[in-house]
C-alpha positions in Angstrom: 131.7 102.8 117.4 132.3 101.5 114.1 132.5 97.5 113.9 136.0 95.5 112.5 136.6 96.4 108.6 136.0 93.0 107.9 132.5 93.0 108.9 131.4 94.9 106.4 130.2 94.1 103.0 129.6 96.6 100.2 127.0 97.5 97.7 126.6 99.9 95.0 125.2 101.3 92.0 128.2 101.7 89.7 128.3 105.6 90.7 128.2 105.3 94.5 128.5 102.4 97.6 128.0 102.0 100.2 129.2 99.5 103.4 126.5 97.5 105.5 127.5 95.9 109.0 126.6 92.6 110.5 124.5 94.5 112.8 122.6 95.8 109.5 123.6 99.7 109.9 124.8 101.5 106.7 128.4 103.2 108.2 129.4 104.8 105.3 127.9 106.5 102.2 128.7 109.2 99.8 126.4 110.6 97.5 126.0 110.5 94.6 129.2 109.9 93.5 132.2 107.7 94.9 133.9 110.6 96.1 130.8 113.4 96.9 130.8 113.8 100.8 129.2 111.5 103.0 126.2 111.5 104.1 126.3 108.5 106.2 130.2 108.8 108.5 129.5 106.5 111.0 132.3 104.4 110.0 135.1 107.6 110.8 133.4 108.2 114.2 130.0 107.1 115.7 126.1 107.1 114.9 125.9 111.0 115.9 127.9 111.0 112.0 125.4 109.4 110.4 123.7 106.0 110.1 120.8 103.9 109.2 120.6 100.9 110.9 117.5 97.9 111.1 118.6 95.2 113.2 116.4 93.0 116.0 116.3 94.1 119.7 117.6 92.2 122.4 120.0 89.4 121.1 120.5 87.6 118.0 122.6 85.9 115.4 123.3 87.4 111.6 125.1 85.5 108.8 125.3 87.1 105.5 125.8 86.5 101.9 125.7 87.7 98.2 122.4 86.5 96.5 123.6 84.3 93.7 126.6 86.0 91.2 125.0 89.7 92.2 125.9 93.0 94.4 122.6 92.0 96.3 123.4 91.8 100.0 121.6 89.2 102.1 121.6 89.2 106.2 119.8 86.8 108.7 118.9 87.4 111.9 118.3 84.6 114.5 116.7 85.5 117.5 115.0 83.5 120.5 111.5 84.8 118.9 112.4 84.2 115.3 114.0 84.3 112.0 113.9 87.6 109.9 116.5 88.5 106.4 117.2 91.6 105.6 118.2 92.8 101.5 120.0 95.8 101.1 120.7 97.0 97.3 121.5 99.7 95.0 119.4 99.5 92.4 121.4 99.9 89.0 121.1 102.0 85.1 118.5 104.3 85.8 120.9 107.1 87.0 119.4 107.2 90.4 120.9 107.3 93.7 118.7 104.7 95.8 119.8 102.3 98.3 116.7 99.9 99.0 116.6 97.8 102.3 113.8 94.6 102.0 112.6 93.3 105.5 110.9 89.5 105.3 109.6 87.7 107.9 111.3 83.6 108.2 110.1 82.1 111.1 108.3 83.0 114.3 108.2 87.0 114.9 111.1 88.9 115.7 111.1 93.1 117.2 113.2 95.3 114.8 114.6 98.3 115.2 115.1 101.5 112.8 117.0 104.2 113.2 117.8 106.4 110.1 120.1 109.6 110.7 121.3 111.5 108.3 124.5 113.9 108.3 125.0 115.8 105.3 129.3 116.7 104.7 131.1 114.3 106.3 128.5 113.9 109.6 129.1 117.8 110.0 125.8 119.4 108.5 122.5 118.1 110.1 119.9 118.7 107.4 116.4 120.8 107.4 114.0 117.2 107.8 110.1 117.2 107.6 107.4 115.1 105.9 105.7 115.9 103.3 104.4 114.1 100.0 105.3 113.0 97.1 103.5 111.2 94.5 100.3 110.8 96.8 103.0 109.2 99.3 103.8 110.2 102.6 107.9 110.6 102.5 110.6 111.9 104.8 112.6 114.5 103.3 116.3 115.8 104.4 117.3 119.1 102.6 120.9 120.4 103.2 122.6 122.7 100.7 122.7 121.0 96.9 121.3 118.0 98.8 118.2 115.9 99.1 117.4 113.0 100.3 113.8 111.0 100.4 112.9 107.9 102.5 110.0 106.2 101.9 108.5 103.2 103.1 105.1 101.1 104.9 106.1 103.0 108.4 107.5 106.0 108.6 109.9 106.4 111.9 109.4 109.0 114.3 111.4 112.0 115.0 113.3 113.1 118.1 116.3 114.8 118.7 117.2 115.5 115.0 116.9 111.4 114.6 114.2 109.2 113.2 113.2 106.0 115.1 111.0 103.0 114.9 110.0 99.5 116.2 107.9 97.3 115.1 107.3 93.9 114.8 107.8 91.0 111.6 106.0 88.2 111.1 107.2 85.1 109.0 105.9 85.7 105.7 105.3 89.5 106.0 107.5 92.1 103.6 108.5 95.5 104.2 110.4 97.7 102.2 112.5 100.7 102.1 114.1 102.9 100.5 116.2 106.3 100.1 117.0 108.1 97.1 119.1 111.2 96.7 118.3 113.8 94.4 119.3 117.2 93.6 118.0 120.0 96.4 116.5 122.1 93.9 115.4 119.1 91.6 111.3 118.7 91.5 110.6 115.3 92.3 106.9 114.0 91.3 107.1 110.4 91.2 109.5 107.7 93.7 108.7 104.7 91.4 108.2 101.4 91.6 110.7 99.4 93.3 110.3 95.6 92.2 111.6 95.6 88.7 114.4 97.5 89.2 115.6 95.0 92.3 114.5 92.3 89.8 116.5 93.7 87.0 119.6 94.4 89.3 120.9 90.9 90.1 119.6 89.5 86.7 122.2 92.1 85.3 124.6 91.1 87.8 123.9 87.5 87.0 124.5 88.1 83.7 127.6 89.9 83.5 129.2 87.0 85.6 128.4 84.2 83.8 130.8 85.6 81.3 133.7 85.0 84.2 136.3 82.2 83.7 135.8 78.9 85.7 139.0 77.5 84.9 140.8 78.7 87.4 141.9 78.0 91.2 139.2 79.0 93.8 136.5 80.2 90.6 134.3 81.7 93.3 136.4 83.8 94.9 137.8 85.0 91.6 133.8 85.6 90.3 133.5 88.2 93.6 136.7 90.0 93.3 136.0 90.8 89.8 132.6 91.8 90.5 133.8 93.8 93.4 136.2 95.9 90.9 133.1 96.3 88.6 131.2 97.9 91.4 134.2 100.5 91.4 133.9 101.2 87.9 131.2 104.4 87.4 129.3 102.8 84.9 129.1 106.5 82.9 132.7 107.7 82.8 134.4 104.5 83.2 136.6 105.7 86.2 137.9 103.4 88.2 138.0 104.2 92.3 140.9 102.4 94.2 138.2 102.3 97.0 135.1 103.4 98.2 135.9 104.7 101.4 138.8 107.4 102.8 141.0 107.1 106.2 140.7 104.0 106.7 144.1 103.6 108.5 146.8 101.2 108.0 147.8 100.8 111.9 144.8 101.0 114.2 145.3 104.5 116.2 148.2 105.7 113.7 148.4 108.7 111.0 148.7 106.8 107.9 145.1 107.5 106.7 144.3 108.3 103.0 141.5 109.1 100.7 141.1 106.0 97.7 137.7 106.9 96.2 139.6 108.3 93.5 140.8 107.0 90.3 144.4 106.2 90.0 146.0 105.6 86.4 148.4 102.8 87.9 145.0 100.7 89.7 142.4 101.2 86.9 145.2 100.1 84.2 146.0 97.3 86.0 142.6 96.3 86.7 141.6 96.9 83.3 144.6 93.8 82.5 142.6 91.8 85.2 138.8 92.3 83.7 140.1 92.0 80.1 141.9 88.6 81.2 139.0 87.3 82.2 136.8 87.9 79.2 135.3 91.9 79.4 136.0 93.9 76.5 132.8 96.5 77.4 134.8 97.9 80.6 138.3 97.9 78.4 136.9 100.2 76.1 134.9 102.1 78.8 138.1 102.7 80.6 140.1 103.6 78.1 137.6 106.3 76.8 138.2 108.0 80.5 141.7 107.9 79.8 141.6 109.6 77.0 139.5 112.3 78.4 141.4 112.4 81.9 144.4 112.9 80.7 144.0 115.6 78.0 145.8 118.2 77.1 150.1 118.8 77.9 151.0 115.6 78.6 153.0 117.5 81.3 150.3 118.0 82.9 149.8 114.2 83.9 148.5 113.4 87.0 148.6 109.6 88.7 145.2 110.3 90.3 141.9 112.1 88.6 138.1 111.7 90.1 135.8 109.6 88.2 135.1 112.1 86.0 138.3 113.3 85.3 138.5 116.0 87.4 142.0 117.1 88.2 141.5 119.1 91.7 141.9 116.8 94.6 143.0 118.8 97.3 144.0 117.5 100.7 142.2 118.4 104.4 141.2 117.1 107.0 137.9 116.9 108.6 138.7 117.7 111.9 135.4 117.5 113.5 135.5 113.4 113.0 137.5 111.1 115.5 139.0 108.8 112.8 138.3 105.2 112.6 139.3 103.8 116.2 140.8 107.3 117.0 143.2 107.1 113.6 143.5 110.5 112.9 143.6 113.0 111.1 141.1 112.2 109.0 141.7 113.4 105.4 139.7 114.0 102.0 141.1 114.9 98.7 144.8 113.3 98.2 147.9 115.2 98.3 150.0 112.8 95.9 148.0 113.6 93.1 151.0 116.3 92.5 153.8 113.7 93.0 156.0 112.5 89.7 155.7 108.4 89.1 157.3 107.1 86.9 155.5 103.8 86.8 152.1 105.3 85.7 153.1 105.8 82.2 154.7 102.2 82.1 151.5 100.7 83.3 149.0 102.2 80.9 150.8 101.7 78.1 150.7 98.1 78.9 147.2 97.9 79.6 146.2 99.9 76.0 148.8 97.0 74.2 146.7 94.5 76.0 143.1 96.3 74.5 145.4 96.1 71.1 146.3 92.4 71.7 142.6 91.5 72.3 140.6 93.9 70.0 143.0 93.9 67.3 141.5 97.3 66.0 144.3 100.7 67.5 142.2 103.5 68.0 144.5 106.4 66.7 143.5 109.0 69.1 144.5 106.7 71.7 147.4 106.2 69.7 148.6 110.2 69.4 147.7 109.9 73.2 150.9 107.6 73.8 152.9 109.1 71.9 153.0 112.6 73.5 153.4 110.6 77.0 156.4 109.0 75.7 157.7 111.8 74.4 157.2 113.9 77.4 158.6 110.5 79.7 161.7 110.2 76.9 162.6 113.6 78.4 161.8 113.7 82.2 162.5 109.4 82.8 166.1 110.2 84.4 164.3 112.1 87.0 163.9 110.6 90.9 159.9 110.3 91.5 157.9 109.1 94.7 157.6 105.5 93.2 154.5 103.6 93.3 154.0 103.9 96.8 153.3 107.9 97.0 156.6 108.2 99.2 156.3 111.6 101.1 159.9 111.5 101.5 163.0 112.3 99.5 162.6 111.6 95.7 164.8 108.7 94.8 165.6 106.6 91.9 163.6 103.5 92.6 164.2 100.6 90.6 160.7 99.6 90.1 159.5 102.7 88.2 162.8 102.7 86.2 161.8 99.1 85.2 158.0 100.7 84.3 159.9 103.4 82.2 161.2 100.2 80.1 157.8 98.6 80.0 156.5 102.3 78.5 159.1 101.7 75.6 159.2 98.3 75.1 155.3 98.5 74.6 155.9 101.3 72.2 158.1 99.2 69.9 156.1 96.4 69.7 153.0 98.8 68.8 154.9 99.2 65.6 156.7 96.2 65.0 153.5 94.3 65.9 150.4 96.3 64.9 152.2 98.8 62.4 151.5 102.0 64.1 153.4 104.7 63.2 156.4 106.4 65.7 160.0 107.0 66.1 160.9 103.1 66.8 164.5 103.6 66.6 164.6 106.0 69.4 162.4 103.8 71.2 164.2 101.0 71.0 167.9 102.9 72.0 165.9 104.0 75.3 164.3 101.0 75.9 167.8 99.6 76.0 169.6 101.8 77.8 167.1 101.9 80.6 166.9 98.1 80.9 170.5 98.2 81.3 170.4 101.0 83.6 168.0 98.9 85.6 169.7 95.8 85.4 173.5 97.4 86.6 172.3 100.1 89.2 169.0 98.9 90.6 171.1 95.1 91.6 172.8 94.1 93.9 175.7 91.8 93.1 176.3 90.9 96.1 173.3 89.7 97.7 172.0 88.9 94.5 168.7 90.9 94.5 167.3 93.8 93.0 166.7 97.0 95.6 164.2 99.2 96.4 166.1 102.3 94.6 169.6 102.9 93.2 171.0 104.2 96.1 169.9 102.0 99.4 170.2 98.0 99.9 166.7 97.4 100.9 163.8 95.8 98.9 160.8 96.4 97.7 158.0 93.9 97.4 156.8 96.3 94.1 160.2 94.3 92.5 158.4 90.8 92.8 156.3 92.6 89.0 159.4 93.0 87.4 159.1 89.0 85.9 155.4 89.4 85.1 156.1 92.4 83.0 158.9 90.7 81.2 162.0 92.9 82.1 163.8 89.9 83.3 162.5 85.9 83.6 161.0 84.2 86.2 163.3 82.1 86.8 166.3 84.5 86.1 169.0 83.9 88.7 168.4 87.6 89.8 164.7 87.4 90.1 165.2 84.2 92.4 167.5 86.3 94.7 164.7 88.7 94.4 162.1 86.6 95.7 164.8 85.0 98.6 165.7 88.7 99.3 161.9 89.4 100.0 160.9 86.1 101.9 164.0 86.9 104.7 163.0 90.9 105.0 159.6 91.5 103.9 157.7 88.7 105.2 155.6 89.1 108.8 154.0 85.8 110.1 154.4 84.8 106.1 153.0 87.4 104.4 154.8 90.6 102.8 155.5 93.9 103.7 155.5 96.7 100.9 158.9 97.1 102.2 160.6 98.4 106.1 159.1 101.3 106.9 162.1 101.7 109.5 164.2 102.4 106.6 162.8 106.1 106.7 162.1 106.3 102.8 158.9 107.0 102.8 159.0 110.2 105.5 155.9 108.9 107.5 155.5 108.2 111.3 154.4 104.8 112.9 154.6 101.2 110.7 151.9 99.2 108.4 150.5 95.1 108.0 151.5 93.2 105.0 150.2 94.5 102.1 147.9 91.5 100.5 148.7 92.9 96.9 152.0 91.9 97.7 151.7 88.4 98.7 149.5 88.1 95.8 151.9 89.5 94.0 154.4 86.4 95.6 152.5 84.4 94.7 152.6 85.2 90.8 156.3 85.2 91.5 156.7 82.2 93.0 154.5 80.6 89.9 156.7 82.5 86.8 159.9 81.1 89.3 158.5 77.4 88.9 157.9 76.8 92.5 153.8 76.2 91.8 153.6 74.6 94.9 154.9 77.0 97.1 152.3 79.3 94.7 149.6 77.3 95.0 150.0 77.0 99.5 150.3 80.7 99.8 147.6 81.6 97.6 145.4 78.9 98.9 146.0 81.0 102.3 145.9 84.4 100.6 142.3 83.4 100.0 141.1 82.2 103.0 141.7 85.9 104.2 138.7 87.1 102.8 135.6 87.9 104.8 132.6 85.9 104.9 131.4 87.7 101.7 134.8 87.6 99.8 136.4 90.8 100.1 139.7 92.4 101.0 140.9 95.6 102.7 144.4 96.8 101.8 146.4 95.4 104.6 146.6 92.0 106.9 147.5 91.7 110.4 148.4 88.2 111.1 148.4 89.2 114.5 145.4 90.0 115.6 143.3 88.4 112.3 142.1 92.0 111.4 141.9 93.7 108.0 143.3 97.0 107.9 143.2 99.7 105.5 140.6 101.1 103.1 137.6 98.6 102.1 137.3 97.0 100.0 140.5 97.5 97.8 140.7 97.2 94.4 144.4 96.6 94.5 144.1 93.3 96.7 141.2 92.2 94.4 143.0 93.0 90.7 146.4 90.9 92.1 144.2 88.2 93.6 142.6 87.9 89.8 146.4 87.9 88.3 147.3 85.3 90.6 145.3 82.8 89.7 145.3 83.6 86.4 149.4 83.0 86.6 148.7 79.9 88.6 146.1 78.9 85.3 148.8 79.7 83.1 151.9 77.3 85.0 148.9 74.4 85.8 149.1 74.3 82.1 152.6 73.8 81.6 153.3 71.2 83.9 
């Protein structure tokens, strides 16, 4: 079986990732792309889906870490005999698919183990496998429809029973290394390479790129991996942005609540895009907003909240059947079904993040320009609508108050466009609906009497999506309403002190079973808490927020306090872009006071 979510750690080559164990076995891996199928599913059922594994016989010990400010992976194993490390990588800017794996002796000699299995579709396909040679070297080769894939390395393992073994022995000081590269099945393939620059060149990139970070901010280090983390879900060619690498993770152990993220969603790459351009990268601004513009061409009608990293529009939901689900969570699903739903928010949320690439750039690019202008115009007709809200509701449509309050930020970052940078646009009209929808927001989206805004116009609940409605400037921080807000939240939405999206008993959201806190959401409390002036109430929960992570720094999508498991897809850009906003708000009210 697949080990906890946590103890995993992830690598990847800015097209593709992949998760490594503790134990050193690759569970999951699509390629070439995020979102192609995998060819490695152990982590949705067992080995017999796919695996590659290289860990010591008998018992041991493993700690792990990223080398330096890098993607580079790092595990040691301690055993009675001896010390080995093992580096696993995905070499990057070549336009390759290889994931390299580095054996080197420590101390003493120590008996690995190797077992590479390979499941083409999901674990479904077992591929046509022989050696043969390539580039005067003798290779492994795994040949399954449009699919190919070449190991190579000092030993080769042994077949039997349609899986490769080996075992073998390291001795401190000795190196071995290996390697698999997919290419195209019917792609000729004359020379593998050499290996040693391109590791070289990998975390010297890496290194690079995050000495640009900010230091000035709470817990520098964990910011530094989170925002690397989000890079590694940026494709490096079309600038999408996945919301994670991996699909069905599930958000109660044993439940139905399990979704496919390795997709780009408008609401997570804006928002993300506010987080990297925060902290000082321009490059991925403008990468990402090229994809935007390409994604969402044509009839602005035509919007969807989700496109794959590409662009592509078809994402069509199934399940896979034939796999038992992460800790028997099924079904099991690909594709995602709410890339047809009506948000609301989306619109609001890009148009923020291309006022923030204004703000910082200080050079509009008109087509982006024309771009939002045909999305307001189409929102100016359609924003009175219900929608799913931002969390993909499957139930009725309803007005929630959240993606009414987005529909303001939409127009309110249209007017200052022109006011600000003198682009060119119907201001009036966008200031009378700008207006009337804060009002809107502010009279039928509050409660008077408990003094808090609600999840939608028509219930008494809350959401912990209103918690944003300060940091986007619909109302103060410390607003009398917004304080309710956050009082409202802390006595219905908090489990053992962090926060629930919102009560899933409340039947909105027309899904069976319950969910953990939501770590975007206490991160998001914690930006609350600092725009409310209560930084040290801020500062304790993100201080706890962050001991969360894993030993390597990352975050699933949920928490359970209970049994100190992460839960969810991993690792989640969501939880990593509101971890950077938080401390940048706690940066920003350190300042003040």
């Amino acid at each position: 079986m697949a080990l906890r979510i946590e103890d995993y750690a992830l690598i990847g080559d800015r097209r593709t990732a992949a998760l490594v164990g503790r134990n050193g076995s690759v569970d999951w891996l699509c390629l070439p792309r995020f979102d192609s199928p995998a060819c490695m599913a152990a982590l949705l059922g067992t080995e017999e889906h796919g695996h590659w594994q290289i860990e010591p016989e008998g018992d041991y010990e493993s700690s792990r870490r990223y080398l330096s400010s890098s993607s580079v992976l790092e595990t040691t194993f301690r055993t009675p005999t001896g010390t080995v490390t093992l580096t696993d990588l995905m070499p990057t800017g070549d336009g390759r698919a290889d994931l390299v794996r580095r054996i080197r002796g420590v101390a003493g000699t120590v008996r690995l183990c190797l077992q590479w299995r390979v499941r083409m579709e999901y674990g479904e396909v077992t591929p046509w496998v022989r050696r043969e040679e390539i580039g005067g070297e003798q290779v492994i080769t795994a040949v399954a429809g449009p699919d190919r894939l070449v190991l190579r390395g000092p030993r080769l393992p042994e077949a039997r029973d349609h899986t490769h073994n080996d075992e073998f022995d390291v001795e401190a000081g000795q190196e071995l290394t290996y390697s698999m590269v997919w290419v195209p099945s019917h792609q000729r393939l004359d020379e593998l390479g050499d290996l040693e620059d391109r590791i070289r060149e990998t975390i010297e990139k890496d290194e690079d790129w995050a000495q640009l970070c900010r230091t000035d901010l709470r817990h520098p280090e964990t910011v530094k991996r989170s925002l690397l983390t989000l890079r590694l879900m940026t494709h490096e060619a079309t600038g999408g942005i996945v919301a994670a690498p991996t699909s069905s993770l599930p958000e109660t152990f044993g439940g139905s609540r399990n979704w496919d993220y390795r997709y780009c969603w408008l609401r997570d790459a804006a928002l993300t895009l506010g987080s990297l351009l925060e902290a000082g990268y321009t490059d991925e601004a403008m990468l990402w907003r090229d994809w935007l513009l390409r994604a969402v061409a044509g009839d602005p009608h035509d919007l969807q909240v989700m496109y794959a990293v590409d662009g592509s529009r078809r994402l069509d939901e199934r399940e896979l059947e034939h796999l038992p689900g992460y800790e028997d969570s099924r079904p099991v699903r690909v594709g995602n079904g709410a890339v047809d739903q009506l948000q609301h928010d989306v619109i609001g949320e890009v148009m923020d993040a291309l006022e923030k690439v204004r703000e910082v750039m200080d050079e509009p690019d008109g087509n982006a320009w024309e771009l939002q202008k045909a999305l307001l115009s189409s929102l100016a007709e359609n924003w009175e609508e219900p929608d799913c809200g931002i969390w993909e509701m499957r139930g009725d449509l309803q007005h929630f108050t959240h993606s009414k309050a987005l529909v303001w930020v939409a127009f309110d970052r249209a007017v200052r466009a022109v006011e600000k940078h003198g682009l060119d646009g119907p201001v009036d009209e966008w200031r009378r609906l700008r207006d009337e929808v804060r009002e809107q927001v502010l009279t039928r989206g509050y409660d008077e009497e408990r003094g808090t805004f609600t999840q939608h116009y028509d219930t008494l609940e809350v959401d912990a999506s209103l918690l944003t409605l300060a940091s986007f400037g619909l109302v103060a921080g410390d607003d009398p309403r917004m304080l309710g807000t956050i009082r409202a939240v802390e006595e219905d939405l908090l489990r053992d002190g962090l926060v629930l999206r919102y009560r899933t008993g409340s039947g909105v959201d027309g899904l069976e079973g319950d969910e953990h806190p939501f770590l975007a959401c206490s991160f998001w409390l914690v930006e609350a808490y600092a725009e409310a002036g209560r930084v040290e109430d801020a500062t304790a929960l993100y201080d706890r927020l962050v001991g969360l992570a894993n030993d390597v720094g990352l975050y699933a999508e949920e928490y359970d306090p209970g049994t100190g498991r992460m839960v969810g897809n991993f690792p989640q850009a969501f939880s990593h872009l509101t971890l950077t906003q938080a401390a940048f708000a706690l940066a920003r009210h350190a300042a003040d006071t």
